[in-house]
C-alpha positions as CSV (number, residue, x, y, z in Angstrom):
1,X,-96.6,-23.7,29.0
2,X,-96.5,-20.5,27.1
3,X,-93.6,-18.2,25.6
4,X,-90.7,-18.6,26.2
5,X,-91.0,-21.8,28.5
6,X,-91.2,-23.9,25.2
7,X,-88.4,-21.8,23.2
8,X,-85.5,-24.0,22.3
9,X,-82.4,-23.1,20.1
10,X,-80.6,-26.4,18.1
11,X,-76.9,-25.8,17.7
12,X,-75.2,-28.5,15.8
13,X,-71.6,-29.3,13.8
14,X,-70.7,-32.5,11.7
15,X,-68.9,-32.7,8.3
16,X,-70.6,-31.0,6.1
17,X,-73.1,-33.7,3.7
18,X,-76.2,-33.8,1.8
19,X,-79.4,-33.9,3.3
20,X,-78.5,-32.7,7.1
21,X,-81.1,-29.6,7.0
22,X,-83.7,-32.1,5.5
23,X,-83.1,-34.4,8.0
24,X,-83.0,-31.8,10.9
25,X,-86.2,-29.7,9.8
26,X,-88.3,-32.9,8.9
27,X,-87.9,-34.3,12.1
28,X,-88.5,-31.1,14.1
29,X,-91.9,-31.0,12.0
30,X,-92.9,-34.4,12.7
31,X,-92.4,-33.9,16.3
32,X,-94.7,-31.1,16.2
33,X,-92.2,-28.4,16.7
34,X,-92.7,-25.1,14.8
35,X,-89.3,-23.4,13.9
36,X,-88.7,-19.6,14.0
37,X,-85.9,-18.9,12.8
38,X,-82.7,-21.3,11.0
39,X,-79.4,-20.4,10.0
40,X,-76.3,-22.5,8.7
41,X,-73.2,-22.2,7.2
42,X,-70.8,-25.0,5.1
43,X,-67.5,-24.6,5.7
44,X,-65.8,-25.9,2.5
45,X,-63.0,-28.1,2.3
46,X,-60.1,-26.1,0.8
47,X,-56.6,-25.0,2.1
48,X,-58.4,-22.9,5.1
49,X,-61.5,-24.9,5.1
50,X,-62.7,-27.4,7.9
51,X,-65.2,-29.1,6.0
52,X,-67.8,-28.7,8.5
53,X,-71.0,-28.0,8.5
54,X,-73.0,-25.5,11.1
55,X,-76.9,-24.6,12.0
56,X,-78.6,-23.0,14.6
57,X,-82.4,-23.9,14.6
58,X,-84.6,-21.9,16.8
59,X,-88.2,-23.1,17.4
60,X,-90.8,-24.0,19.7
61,X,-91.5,-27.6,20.9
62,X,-95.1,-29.2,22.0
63,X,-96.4,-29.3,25.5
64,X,-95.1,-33.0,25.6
65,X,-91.6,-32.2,24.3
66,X,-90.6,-29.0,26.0
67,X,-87.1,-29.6,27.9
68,X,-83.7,-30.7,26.2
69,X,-83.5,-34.3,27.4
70,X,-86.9,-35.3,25.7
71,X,-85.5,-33.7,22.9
72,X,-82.0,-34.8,23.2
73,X,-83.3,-38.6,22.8
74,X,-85.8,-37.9,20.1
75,X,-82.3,-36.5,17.7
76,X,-80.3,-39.9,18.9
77,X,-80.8,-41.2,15.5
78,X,-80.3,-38.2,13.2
79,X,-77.0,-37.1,15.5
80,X,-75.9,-40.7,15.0
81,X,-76.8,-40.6,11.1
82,X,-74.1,-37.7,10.6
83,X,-71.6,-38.1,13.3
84,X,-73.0,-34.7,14.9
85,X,-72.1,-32.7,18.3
86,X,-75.3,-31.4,18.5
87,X,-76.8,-29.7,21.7
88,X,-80.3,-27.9,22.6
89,X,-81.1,-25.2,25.0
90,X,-83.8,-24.0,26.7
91,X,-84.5,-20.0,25.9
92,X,-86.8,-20.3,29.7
93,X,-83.3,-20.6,31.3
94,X,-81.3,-17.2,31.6
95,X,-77.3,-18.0,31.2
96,X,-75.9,-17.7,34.9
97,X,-72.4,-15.3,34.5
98,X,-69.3,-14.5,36.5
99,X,-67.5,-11.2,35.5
100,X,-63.8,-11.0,36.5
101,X,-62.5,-7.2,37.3
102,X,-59.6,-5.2,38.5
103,X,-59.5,-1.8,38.5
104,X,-60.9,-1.0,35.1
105,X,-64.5,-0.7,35.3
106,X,-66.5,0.7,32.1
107,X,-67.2,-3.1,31.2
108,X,-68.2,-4.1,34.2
109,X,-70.5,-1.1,34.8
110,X,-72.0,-1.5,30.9
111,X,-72.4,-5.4,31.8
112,X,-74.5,-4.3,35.4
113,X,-76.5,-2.2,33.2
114,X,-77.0,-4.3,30.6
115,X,-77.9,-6.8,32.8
116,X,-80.7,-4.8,34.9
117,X,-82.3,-2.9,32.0
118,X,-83.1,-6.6,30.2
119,X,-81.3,-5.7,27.3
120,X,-78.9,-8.5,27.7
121,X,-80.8,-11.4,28.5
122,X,-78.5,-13.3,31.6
123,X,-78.5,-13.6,35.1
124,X,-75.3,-12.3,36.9
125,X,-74.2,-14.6,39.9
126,X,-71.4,-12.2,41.4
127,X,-68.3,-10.3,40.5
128,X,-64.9,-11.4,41.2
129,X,-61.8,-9.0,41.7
130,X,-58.9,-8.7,42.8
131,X,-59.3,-5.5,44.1
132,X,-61.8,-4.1,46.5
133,X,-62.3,-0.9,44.2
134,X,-66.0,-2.0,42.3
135,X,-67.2,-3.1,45.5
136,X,-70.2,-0.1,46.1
137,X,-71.1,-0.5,42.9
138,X,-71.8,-4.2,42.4
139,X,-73.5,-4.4,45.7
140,X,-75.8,-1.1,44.2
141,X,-77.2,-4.1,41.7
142,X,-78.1,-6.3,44.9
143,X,-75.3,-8.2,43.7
144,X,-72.0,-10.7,45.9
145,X,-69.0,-8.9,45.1
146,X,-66.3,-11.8,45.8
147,X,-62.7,-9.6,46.9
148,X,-59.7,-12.3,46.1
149,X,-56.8,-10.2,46.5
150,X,-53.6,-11.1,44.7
151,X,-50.5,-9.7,46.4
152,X,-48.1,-8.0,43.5
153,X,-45.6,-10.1,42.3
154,X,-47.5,-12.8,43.8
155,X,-46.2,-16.6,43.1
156,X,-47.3,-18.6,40.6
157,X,-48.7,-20.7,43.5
158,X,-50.5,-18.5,45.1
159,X,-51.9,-17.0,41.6
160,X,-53.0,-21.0,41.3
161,X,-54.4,-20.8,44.9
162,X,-56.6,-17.8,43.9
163,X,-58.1,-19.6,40.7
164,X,-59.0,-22.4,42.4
165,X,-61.2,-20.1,44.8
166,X,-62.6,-18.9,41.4
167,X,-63.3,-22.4,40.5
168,X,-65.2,-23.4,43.5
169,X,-67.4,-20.5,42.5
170,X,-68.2,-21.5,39.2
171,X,-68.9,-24.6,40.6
172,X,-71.1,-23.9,43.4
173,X,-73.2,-21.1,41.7
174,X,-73.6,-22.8,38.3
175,X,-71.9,-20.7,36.3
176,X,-72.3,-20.9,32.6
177,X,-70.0,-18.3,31.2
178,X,-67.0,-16.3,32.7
179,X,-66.8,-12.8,31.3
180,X,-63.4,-11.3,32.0
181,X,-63.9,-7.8,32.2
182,X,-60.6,-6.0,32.0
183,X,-59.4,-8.7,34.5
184,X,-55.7,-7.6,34.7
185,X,-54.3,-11.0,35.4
186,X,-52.6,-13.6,33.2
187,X,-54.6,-17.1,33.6
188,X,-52.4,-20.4,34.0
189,X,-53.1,-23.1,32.0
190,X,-55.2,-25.4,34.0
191,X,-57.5,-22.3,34.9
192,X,-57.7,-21.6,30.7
193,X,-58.6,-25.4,30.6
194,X,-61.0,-25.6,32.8
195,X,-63.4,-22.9,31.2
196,X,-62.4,-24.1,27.8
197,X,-65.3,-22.8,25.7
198,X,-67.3,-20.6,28.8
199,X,-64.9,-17.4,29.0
200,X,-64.7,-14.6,27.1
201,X,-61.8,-11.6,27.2
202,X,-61.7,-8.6,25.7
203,X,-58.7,-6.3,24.9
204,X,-57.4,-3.6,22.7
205,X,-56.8,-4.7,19.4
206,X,-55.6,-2.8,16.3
207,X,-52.8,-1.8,18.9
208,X,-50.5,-4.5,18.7
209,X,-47.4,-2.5,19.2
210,X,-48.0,-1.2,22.4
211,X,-47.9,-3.7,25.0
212,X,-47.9,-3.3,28.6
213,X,-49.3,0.0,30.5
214,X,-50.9,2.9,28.8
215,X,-51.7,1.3,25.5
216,X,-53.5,4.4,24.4
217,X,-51.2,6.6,25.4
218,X,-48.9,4.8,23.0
219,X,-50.9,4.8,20.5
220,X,-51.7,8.9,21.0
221,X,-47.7,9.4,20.8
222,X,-47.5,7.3,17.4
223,X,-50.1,9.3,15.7
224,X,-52.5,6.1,15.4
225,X,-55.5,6.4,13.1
226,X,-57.6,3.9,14.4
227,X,-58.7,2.2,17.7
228,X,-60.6,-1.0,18.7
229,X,-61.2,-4.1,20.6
230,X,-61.3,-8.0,19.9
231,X,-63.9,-9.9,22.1
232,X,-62.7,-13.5,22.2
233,X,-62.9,-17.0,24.0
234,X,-60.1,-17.2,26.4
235,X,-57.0,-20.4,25.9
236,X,-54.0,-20.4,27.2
237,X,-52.2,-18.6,24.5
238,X,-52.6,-15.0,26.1
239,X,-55.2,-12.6,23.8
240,X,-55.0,-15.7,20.8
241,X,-58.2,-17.5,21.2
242,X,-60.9,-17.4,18.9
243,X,-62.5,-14.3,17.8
244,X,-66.2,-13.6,18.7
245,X,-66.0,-10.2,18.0
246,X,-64.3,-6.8,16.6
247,X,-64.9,-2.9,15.8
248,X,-62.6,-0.1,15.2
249,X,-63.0,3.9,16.3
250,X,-61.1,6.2,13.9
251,X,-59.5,8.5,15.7
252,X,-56.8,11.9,14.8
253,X,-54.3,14.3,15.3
254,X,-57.3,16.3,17.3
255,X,-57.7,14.1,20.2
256,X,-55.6,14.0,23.2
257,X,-54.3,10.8,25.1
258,X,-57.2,10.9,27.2
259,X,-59.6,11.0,24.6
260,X,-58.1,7.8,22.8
261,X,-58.5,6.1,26.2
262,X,-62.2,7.4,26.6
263,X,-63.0,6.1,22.8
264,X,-61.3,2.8,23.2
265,X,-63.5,1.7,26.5
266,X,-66.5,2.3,24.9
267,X,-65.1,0.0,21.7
268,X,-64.6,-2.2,24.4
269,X,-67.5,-2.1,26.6
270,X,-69.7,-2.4,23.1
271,X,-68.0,-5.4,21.6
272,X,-68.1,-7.3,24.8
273,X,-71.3,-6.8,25.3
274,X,-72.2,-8.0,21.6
275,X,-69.9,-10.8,22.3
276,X,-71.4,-12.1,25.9
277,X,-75.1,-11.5,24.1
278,X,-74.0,-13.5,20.8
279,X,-72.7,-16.4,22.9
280,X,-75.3,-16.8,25.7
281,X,-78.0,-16.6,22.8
282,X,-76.4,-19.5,21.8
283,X,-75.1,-17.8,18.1
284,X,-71.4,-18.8,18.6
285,X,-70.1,-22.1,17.3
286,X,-66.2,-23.3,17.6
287,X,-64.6,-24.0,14.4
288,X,-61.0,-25.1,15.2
289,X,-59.3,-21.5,16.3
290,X,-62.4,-19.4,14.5
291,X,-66.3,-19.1,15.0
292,X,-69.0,-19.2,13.1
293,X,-71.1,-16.2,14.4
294,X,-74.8,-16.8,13.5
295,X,-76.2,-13.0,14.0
């Protein structure tokens, strides 16, 4: 086994205490495991403080060690010692993703890209829309492109009906992570809890004010100075889940509407993309409604 085959990445949280990285690194070592690379980060206790403690340990395991349930038992004790939700992952194991799209498609077509150039290192198991518009294109990547029309002004029981077909997907096709990009549709609550953790949205941010269609065009006719977009995990408060990521395009008096709406999908197509890479290279770790982003 060579490579890549016995690359594994430790993410771990527990309240934060003396002697967890000793206790971490000296058992990798005595197991014969040779770590590449370790980060961590001690959330203090204070008025915005959790008190937790985070690490991500990536390193290669012996012949005789090499997949996550050998290693899994041989951290029972030290996981027991601190109280610690602790998981590893195989880097020989490419993240399997769904991408949710309607009729916006520069993320989609930057994820497809991505994707096929090796530059973001996931497998993609289909594209779901709502809409038959992307349909030429995903099938131009040898990829299923999955058409589950919503009517407009569709009930909220058929909306459910149409999430539960999304569902069955995940299920049957092993999905690790949902990326909705520029999925025009409001998720219910069971749907938001049922990916809790595995789906990712991105939207305009740094344009709060201007809700609903057009938001550049708003923003154009109110003289904004600068653009962006927020990459985060999706819950059901709409666009309020934790942040993954961010950046900002300044923009002026110069540009026309079109031109704000032409800089703000590349803002978004990047920090998704930095996003869906941080996460499925197992760098993002929940800490109440933030993340700890180990770059």
């Amino acid at each position: 086994m060579q490579g890549a085959a016995r690359e594994f990445v430790l993410t771990l949280s527990c309240r934060d205490a003396k002697g967890i990285v000793y206790a971490v690194s000296g058992l990798l070592y005595q197991a014969g495991c040779n770590i590449l690379d370790s980060q961590q980060f001690g959330d203090v206790q204070s008025d915005d403080g959790t008190g937790l403690f985070f690490m991500r340990v990536h390193f290669e395991a012996p012949e005789q060690l090499a997949d996550c349930a050998s290693l899994d038992k041989l951290f029972t004790h030290v996981r027991q010692q601190f109280g610690m939700s602790a998981r590893f992952h195989s880097l020989a194991r490419k993240p399997r993703l769904l991408v949710l799209v309607s009729r916006h498609g520069h993320c989609l077509n930057d994820l497809l890209f991505r994707c096929q150039s090796g530059t973001l290192p996931v497998e993609i198991a289909g594209v779901v829309s709502n809409h038959p518009d992307f349909e030429a294109l995903v099938r131009s990547y040898g990829l299923p492109f999955h058409h589950f029309p919503l009517a407009a002004g569709a009930s909220a029981e058929h909306k459910r009906e149409q999430e539960r077909r999304i569902e069955a997907l995940i299920d049957s096709e092993r999905v690790d992570l949902v990326v909705l990009a520029r999925y025009m549709q409001i998720l219910s609550e069971p749907f938001c809890e049922f990916l809790a953790g595995r789906a990712i949205n991105i939207h305009h941010s740094f344009l709060p004010s201007f809700k609903g269609a057009r938001p550049y065009a708003q923003a154009h006719a109110r003289g904004v100075k600068l653009i962006g977009a927020t990459a985060h995990y999706v819950t059901p408060e709409l666009d309020e889940g934790p942040i993954i990521e961010q950046d900002v395009e300044r923009v002026d008096h110069t540009l026309s509407p079109e031109d704000f709406t032409a800089i703000g999908r590349d803002v978004e197509s990047v920090v998704l993309a930095r996003a869906v890479k941080w996460h499925v290279e197992h760098r993002v770790l929940l800490n109440g409604h933030r993340t700890v982003v180990f770059r």
